[in-house]
C-alpha positions as CSV (number, residue, x, y, z in Angstrom):
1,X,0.0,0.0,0.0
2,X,1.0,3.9,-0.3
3,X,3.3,5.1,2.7
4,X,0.5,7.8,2.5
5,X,-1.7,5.5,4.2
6,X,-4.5,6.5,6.5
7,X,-6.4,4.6,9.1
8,X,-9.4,5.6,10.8
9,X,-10.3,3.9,13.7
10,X,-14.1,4.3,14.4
11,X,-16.6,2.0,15.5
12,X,-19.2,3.9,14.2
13,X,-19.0,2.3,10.3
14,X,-21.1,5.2,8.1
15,X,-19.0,7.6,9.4
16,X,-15.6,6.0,9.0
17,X,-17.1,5.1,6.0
18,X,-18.1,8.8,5.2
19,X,-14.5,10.3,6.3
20,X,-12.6,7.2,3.9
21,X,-14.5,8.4,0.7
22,X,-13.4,12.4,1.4
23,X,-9.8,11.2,1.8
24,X,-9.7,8.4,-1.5
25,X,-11.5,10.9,-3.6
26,X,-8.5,13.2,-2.6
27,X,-5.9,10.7,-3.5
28,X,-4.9,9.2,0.0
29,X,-5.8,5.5,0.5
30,X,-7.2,4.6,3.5
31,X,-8.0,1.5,5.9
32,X,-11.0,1.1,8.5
33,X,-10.7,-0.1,11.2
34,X,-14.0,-1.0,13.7
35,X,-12.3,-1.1,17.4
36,X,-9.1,-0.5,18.8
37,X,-7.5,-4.4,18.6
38,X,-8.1,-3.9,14.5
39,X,-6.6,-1.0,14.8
40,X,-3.6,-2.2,16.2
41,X,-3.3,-5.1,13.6
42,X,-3.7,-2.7,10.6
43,X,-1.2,-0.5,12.0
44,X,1.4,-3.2,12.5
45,X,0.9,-4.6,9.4
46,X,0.7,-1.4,7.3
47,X,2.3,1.3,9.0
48,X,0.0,4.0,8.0
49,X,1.2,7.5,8.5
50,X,-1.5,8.5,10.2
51,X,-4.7,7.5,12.4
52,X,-7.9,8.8,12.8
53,X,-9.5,7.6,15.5
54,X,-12.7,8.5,18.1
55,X,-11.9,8.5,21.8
56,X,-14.9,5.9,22.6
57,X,-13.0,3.4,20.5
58,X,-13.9,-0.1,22.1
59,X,-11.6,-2.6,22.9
60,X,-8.4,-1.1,23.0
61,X,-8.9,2.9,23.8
62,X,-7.1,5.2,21.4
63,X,-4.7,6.5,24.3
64,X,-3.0,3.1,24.8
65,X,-3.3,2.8,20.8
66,X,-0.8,5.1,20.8
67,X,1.0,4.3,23.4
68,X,1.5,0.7,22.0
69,X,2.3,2.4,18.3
70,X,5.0,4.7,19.8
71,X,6.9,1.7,21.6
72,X,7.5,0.1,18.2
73,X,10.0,1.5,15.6
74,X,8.4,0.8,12.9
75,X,4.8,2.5,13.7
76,X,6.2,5.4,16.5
77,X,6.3,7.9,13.4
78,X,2.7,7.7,12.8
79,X,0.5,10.6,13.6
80,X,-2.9,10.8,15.3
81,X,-5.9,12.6,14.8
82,X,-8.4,12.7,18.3
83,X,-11.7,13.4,17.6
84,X,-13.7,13.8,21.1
85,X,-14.6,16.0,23.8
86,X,-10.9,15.3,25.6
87,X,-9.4,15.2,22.5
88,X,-6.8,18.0,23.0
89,X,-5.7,16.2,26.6
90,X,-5.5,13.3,24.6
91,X,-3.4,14.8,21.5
92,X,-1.0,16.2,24.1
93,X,-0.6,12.3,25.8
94,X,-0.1,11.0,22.8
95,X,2.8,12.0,20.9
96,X,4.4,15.0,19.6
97,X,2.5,16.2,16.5
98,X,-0.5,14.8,17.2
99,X,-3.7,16.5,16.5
100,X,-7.4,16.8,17.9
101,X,-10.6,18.1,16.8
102,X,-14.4,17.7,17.9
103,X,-16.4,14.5,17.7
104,X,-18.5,16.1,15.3
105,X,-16.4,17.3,13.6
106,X,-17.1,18.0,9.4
107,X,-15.7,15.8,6.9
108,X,-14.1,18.7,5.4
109,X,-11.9,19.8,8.6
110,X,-10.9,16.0,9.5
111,X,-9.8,16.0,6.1
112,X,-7.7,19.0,6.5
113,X,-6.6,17.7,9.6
114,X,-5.1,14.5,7.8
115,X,-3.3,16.7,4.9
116,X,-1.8,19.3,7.5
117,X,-0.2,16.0,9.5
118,X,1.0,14.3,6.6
119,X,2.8,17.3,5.9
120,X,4.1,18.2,8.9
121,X,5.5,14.1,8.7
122,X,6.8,15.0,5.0
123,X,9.2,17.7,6.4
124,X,10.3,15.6,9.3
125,X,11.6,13.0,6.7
126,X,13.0,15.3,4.5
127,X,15.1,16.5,7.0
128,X,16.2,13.0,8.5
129,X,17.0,12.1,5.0
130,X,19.6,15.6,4.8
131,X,20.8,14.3,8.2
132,X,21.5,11.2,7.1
133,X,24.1,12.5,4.7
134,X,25.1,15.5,6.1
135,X,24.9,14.1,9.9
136,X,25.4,17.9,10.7
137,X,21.9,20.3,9.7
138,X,20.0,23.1,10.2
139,X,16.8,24.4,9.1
140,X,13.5,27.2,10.8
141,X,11.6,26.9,13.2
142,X,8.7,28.1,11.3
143,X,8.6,24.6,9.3
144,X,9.8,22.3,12.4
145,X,8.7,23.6,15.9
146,X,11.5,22.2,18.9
147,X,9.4,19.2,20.3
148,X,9.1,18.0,16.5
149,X,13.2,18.0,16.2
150,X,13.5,16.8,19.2
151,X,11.4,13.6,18.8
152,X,12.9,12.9,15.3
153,X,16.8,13.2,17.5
154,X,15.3,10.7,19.8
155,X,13.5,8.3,17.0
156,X,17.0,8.7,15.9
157,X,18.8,8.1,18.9
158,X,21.0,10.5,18.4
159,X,24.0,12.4,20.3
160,X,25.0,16.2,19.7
161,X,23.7,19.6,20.5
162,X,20.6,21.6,19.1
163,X,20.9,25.0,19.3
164,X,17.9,27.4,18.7
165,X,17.9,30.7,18.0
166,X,14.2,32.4,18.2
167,X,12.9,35.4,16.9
168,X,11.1,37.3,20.2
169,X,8.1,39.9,20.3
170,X,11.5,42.1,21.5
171,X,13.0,41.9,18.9
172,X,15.7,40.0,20.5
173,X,17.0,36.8,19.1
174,X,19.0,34.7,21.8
175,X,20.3,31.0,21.7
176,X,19.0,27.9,23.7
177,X,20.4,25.0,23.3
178,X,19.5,21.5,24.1
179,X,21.8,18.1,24.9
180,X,20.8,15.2,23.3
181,X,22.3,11.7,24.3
182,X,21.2,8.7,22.2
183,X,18.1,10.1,21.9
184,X,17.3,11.6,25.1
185,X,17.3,14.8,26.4
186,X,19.9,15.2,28.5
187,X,20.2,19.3,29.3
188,X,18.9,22.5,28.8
189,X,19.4,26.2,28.8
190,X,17.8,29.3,27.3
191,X,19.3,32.5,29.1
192,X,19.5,31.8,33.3
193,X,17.1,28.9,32.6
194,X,18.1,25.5,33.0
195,X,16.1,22.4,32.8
196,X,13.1,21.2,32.4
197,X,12.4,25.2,33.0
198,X,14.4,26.2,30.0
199,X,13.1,23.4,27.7
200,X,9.3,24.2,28.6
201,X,10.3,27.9,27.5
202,X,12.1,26.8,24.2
203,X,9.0,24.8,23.1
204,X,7.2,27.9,22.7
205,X,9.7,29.4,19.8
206,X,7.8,28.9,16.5
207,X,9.6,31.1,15.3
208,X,14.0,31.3,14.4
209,X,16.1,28.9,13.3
210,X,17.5,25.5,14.5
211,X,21.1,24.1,14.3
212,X,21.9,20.1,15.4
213,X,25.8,19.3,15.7
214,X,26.7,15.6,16.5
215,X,29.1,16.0,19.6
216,X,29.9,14.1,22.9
217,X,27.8,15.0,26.2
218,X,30.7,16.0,29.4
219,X,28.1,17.6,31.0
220,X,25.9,15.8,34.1
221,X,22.6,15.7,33.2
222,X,19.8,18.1,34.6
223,X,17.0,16.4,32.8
224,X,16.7,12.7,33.8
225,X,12.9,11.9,32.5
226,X,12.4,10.0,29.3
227,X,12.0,12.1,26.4
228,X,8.8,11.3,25.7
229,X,7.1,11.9,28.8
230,X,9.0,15.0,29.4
231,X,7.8,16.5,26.2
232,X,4.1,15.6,26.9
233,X,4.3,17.3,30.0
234,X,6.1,20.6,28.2
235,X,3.5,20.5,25.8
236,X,0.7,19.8,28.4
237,X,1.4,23.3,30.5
238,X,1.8,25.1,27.2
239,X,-2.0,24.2,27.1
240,X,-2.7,25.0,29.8
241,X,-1.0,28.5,29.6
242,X,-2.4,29.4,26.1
243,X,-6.1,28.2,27.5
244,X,-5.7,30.0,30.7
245,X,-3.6,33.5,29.2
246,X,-6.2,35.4,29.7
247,X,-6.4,35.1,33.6
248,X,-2.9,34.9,34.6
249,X,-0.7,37.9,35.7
250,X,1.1,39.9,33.1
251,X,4.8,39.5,33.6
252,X,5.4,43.2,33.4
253,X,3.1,43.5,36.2
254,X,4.3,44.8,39.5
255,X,3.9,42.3,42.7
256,X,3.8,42.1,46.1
257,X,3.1,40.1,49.6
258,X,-0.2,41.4,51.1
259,X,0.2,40.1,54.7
260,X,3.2,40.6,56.9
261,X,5.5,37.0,56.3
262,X,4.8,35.7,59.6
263,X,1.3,35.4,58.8
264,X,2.2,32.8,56.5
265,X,1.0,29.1,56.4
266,X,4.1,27.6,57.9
267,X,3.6,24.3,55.8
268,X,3.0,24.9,52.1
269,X,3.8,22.9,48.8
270,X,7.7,23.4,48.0
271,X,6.6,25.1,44.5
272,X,4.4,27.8,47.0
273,X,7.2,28.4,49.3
274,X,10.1,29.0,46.5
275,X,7.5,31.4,44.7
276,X,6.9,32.8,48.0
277,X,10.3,33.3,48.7
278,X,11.6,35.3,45.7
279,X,9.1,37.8,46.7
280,X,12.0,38.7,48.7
281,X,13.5,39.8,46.2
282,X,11.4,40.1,43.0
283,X,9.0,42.9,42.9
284,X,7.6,42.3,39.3
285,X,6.2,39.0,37.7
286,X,8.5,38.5,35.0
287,X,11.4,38.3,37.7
288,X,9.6,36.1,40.0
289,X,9.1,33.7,37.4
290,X,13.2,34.4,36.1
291,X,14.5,33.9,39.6
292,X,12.2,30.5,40.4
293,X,13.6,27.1,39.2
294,X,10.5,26.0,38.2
295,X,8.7,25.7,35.3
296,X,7.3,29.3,33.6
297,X,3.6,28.2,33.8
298,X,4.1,26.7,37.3
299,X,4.9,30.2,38.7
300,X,2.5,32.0,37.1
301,X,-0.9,29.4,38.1
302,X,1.0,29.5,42.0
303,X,1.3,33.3,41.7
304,X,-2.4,33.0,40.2
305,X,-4.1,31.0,43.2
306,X,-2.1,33.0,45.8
307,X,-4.1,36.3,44.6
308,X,-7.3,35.1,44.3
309,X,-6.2,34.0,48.1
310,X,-5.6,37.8,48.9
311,X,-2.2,36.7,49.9
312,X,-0.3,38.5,47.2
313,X,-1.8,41.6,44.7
314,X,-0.5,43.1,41.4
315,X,-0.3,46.4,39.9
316,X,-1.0,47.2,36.6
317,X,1.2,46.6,33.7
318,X,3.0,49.7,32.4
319,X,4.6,48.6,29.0
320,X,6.8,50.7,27.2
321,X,4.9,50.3,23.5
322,X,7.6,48.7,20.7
323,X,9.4,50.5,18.7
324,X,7.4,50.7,15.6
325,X,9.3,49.9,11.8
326,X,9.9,53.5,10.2
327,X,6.3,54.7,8.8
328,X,4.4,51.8,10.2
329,X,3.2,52.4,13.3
330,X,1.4,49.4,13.8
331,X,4.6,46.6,13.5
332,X,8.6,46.6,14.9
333,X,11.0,44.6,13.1
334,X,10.5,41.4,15.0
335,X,6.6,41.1,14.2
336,X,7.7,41.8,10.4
337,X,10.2,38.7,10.4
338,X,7.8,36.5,12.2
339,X,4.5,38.0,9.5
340,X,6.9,36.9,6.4
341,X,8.1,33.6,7.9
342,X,4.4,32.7,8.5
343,X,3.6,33.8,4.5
344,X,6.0,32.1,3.9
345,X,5.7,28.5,4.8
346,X,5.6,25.9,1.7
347,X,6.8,28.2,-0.6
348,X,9.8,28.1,-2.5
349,X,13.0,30.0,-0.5
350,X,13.6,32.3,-3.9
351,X,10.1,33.4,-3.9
352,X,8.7,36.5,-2.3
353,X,6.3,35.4,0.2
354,X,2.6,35.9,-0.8
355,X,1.0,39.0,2.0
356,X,-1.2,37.4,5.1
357,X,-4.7,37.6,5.1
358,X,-6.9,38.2,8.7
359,X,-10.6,37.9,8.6
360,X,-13.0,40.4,10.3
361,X,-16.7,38.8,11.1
362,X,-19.0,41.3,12.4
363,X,-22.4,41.1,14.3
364,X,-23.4,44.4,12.8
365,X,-22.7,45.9,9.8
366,X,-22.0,49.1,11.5
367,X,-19.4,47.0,13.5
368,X,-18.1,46.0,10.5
369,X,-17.7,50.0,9.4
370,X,-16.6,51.6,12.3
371,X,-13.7,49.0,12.7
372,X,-13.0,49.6,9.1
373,X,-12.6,53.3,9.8
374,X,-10.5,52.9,13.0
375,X,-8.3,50.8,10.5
376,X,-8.3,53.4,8.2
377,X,-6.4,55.6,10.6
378,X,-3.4,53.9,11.1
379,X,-0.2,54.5,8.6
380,X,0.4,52.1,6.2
381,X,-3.3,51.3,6.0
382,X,-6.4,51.6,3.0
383,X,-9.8,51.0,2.4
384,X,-10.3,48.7,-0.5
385,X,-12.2,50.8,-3.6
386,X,-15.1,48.7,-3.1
387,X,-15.7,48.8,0.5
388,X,-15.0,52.1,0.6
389,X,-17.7,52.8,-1.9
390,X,-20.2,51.0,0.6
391,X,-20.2,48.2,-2.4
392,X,-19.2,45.2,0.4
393,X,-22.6,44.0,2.7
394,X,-23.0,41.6,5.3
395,X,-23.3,38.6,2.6
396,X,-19.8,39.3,0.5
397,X,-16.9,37.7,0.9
398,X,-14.5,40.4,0.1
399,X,-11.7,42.9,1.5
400,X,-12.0,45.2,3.2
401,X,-8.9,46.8,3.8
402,X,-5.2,46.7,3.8
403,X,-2.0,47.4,5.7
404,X,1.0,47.7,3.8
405,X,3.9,46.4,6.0
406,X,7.1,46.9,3.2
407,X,7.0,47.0,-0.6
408,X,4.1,44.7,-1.6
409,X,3.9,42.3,1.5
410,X,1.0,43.5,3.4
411,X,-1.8,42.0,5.5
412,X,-5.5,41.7,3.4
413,X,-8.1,42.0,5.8
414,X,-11.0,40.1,4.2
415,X,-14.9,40.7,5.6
416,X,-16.8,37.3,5.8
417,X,-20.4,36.8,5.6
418,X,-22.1,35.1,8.8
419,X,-25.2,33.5,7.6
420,X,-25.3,30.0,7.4
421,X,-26.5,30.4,3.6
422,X,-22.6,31.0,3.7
423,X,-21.0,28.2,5.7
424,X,-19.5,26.2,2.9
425,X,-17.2,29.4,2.6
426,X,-16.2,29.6,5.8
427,X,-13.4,27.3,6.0
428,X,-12.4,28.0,2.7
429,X,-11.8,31.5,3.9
430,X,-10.4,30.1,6.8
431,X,-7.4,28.6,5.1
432,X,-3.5,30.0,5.8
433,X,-4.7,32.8,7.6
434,X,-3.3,34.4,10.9
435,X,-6.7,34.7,12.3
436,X,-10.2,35.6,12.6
437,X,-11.7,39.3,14.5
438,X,-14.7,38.5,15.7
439,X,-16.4,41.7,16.3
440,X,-18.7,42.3,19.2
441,X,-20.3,45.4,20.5
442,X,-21.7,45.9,24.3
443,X,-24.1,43.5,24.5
444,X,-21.8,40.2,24.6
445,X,-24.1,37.8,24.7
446,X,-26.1,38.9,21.6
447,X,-23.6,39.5,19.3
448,X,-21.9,36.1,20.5
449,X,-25.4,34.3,20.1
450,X,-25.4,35.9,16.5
451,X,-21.6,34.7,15.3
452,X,-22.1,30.8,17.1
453,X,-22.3,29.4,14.1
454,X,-19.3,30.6,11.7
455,X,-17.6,31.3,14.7
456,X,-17.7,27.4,16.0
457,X,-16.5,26.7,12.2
458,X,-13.6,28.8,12.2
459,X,-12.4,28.2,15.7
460,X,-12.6,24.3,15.3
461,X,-10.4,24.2,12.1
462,X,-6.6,22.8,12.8
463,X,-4.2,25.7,14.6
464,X,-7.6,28.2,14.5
465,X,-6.7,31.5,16.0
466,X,-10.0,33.6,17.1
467,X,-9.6,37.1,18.7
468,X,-13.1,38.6,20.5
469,X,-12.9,42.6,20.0
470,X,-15.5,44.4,22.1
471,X,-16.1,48.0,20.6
472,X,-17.7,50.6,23.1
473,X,-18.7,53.6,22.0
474,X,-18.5,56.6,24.4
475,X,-19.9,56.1,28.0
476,X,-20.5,52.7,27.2
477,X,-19.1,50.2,29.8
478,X,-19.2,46.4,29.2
479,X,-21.8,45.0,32.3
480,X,-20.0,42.6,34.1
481,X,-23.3,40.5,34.5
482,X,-23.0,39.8,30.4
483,X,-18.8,39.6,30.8
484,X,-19.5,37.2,33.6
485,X,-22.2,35.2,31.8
486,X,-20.1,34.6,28.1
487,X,-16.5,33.6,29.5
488,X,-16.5,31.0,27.9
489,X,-15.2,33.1,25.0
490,X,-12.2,34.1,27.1
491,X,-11.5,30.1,27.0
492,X,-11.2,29.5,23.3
493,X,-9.9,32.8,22.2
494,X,-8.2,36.4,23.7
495,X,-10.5,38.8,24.2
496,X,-10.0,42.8,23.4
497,X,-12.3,46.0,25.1
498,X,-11.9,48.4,22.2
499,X,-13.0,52.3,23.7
500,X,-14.3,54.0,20.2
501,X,-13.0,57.8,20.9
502,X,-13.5,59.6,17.6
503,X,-11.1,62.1,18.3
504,X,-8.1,60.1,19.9
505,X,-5.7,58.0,17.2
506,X,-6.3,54.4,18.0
507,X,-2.5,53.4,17.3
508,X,-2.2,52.3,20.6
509,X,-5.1,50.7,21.4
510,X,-4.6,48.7,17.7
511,X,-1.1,47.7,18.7
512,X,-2.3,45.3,21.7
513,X,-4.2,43.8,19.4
514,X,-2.0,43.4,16.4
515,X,0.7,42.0,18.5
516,X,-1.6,39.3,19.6
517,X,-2.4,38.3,16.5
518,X,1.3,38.1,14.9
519,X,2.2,34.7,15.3
């Protein structure tokens, strides 16, 4: 059979059925399988490259599936695809990689899914088969992120360093490296950070390049877990931090103790009392979690619990705005590099990378127009001819503006219709693009109610990014009642309170947002 193989595990037939037929007609050949012990013949028999699979798979549940696949070397390359309720939890357990989407989840998106793996496993072979020869390689981050190297080095079993060399919001672009030693991880730094600290940080760059020279390890090792586990347990706070963002502590926030130390429990958890203790010291959050050996996301949820105890409070952030490129005051130099690297995956090195494209779904046409005109405002930005001439309604899928970054590269922000009459264009529109605006206005829960359902098709496609902008016009103030009631949107995507002051340039209050959605 083709080393394209896929297998879908599902005891539910029609729909395995259903999912087979989308991926044949497509070119990929596929095998069902009707419980988890089939599954786990097929697999060891055909080595597909990747698995679809329900989590209420009888007999032999998908999480052990994998488990059992990733043990043997001729299967641990293959890929899953969770579909469930659990599934992310389950993606994380399962392998570096892997994927998860909704149980009902369309045809369409599982089949996106599939193609998105199978390239993500084309890359990782094309650069085993350049180590192979060359023993010594590099590459970018952009098209192999660090727990995808490092699980190729350890299917590989091999020895040397990986050095990694991100490209930060800062600007700033400084080395971590990682020891590998036959396949294991063995150290780790990134700045102070050592450890399992410093490796849970590096898993985060998406965005730099990557360097891997063979060499012996004369170092002790300060990571003794098996790869494997260690990296599902990176991977699993990085979750947990992207899903809980929203209510952590900013790390430029100021911090500090708000009872006297002797008031103190004088038994707490280790992690408590070390976070507790560089408030000796630390007086901001970014230096607390620094100075803490722990892991980054570890500090933050203890820092986290001990507010909403009323044992420690924090200040508001003041950040210094970046430093914007010349005549654009929207992007510094670091957001640029990031913007072209993301145009610029799967296309050819000597080609100029095509611009991004951000979509903008609004309850109300007038939300639709005054975030158009805000838009408008900034340098470097323009209405397109036709929405400008009032030509684009709430049922065209069309631009609506641009922001020229440098030359012809640029990001197209493109309107998208929200009633369902629309829905097969939805992920269509979806596809490579750095996001979706979901525009709101006061009343939350209303204009939520009226985006559910492209907005539950956008967000559930593979690596969805959703932003929630609240505009309030003046004297309008969001009622915490409604805030309180729809936080589930905080959950799934960032949310943004957007004051409309005619007279006040919204630069600033457009920045926030644009940095967030840079990749």
């Amino acid at each position: 059979m083709s080393n394209d193989l896929v297998l879908i595990a599902d005891a539910n037939g029609g729909r395995a059925r259903r999912v087979a037929t989308a991926l044949e007609a497509a070119g990929r050949p596929c095998a069902i399988a009707p419980h988890g012990a089939g599954a786990l013949e097929i697999a060891l028999a055909e080595q597909p490259r990747v698995i679809v699979t329900h989590l209420d798979l009888p007999l032999v549940e998908p999480g052990k599936l994998a488990e059992i696949l990733r043990a043997n070397p001729r299967t641990r390359a293959a890929r899953f695809l969770f579909l469930g309720a659990d599934a992310s939890r389950e993606a994380t357990l399962g392998g570096v990689g892997d994927a998860c989407l909704p149980a009902d989840a369309e045809t369409n998106d599982i089949q996106d899914a599939v193609e998105i793996l199978l390239d993500r496993q084309a890359r990782i072979e094309a650069l085993e088969e350049r180590a192979s020869v060359e023993r010594e390689f590099e590459g970018s981050l952009a098209e192999l992120r660090p727990a995808e190297l490092l699980q190729m080095l350890n299917v590989r079993r091999s020895t040397g360093r990986l050095t990694l060399t991100p490209e930060l919001e800062d600007g700033s672009t400084p080395d971590g490296w990682i020891l590998v030693d036959d396949g294991e991880i063995h150290a780790a730094g990134a700045g102070p950070a050592e450890g399992e600290k410093a490796l849970f940080r590096m898993l985060d760059w998406g965005l730099g390049d990557f360097h891997f020279e063979p060499t012996a390890i004369d170092r002790p090792a300060t990571i003794k877990a098996p790869t494997r586990s260690v990296l599902a347990e990176g991977l699993r706070q990085l979750d947990e931090w992207n899903r809980l963002a929203p209510k952590l502590p900013p790390l430029e926030s100021p911090v500090k103790l708000c009872v006297a130390r002797g008031d103190l429990p004088t038994t707490v958890h280790p992690l408590t009392q070390a976070v507790l203790g560089e408030l000796e010291e630390a007086d901001q959050v970014g230096d607390v979690v620094d100075r803490c050996p722990h892991p980054d996301y570890q500090v933050l949820r203890t820092l986290h619990t001990l507010a909403e105890r009323g044992i420690v409070e924090f200040g508001r952030a003041r950040i210094a705005p970046p430093e914007p490129v010349s005549g654009q005051a929207l992007f510094h130099e670091a957001q640029v590099r990031r913007l072209r690297s993301f145009a610029g995956q799967g296309v050819s090195r000597d080609a100029l990378p095509p611009s991004c494209k951000l979509l903008v779904v609004g309850a109300s046409q007038a939300g639709v127009d005054l975030f158009a005109s805000l838009i408008a405002k900034v340098p470097g930005a323009e209405l397109a001819p036709r929405f400008e001439r009032g030509q684009v309604g709430r049922g065209d899928l069309e631009p609506i503006a641009r922001i020229g970054i440098d030359g012809d590269f640029g990001i197209d922000l493109i309107h998208v219709p929200t009633t369902n009459a629309y829905a097969p264009l939805w992920q269509f529109a979806g596809h490579r693009a750095l996001g979706t605006v979901f525009l709101l206005d006061a009343a939350v829960g209303a204009s939520a109610a009226e985006l559910s359902g492209v907005a539950e098709a956008l967000a559930s496609a593979p690596d969805a990014r959703t932003f929630h902008v609240v505009m309030l016009a003046r004297g309008e103030r969001l009622s915490p009642d409604d805030l309180r009631d729809n936080l589930s949107l905080i959950d799934e995507a960032s949310l943004f309170l957007l004051p409309i002051e005619p007279d006040k340039d919204p630069s600033s209050l457009l920045r926030s947002l644009v940095a967030r959605i840079v990749p």
